[in-house]
N, C-alpha and C positions, 0 to 999 in steps of 0.2 A: 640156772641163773640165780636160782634161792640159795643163801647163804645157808650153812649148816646147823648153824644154830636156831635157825627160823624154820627148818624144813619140816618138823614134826607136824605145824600146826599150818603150815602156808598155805595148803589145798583146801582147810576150813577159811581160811581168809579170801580165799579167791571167789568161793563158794557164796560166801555171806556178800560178798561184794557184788556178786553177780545177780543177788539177790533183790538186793537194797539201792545199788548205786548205779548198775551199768544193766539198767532195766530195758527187753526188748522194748517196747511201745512205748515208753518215756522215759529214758535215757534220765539222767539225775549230773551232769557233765559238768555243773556248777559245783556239787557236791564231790566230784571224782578228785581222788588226791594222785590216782596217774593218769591223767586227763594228759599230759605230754608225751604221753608214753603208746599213747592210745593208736592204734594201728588203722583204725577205722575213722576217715575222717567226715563223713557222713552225721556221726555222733556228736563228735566235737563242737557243732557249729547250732545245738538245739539253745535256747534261747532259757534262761532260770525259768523255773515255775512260777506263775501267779500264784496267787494268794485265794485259796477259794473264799467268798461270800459266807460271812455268817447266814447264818438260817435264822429269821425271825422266829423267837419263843413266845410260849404264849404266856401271858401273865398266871402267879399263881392264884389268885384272888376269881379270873378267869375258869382257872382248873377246878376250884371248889366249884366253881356255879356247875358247870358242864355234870362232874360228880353227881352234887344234888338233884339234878334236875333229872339224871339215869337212875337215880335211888328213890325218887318220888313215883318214877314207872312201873317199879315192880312191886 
């Protein structure tokens, strides 16, 4: 079904997709560009990813204290 001139590199593309996009445990179906094409419609119907939550950082003014205060120990 690969055209001839795609065929060289198709099975690295399928590969990389299967990697990246049509992932067992969380499917990426918002991101699939054959999401129509898709045989599996189990997949199809997974919802886009949230957005995960920044992680509070610590200040650096913070980081020097912490520093000091393990440099005053030894």
């Amino acid at each position: 079904m690969v055209p001839d001139k795609w065929k060289r590199n198709a099975h690295h593309w399928l590969i990389l997709h299967g990697r990246y996009v049509c992932i067992a445990r969380k499917p990426r179906c918002e991101a699939c560009v054959v999401n129509d094409l898709c045989a599996y419609p189990a997949k199809t119907t997974v919802t886009p990813l949230a957005k995960a939550p920044a992680k509070p950082r610590r200040a650096a003014a913070k980081k020097r204290k912490v520093r000091a205060a393990r440099k005053a120990r030894r």
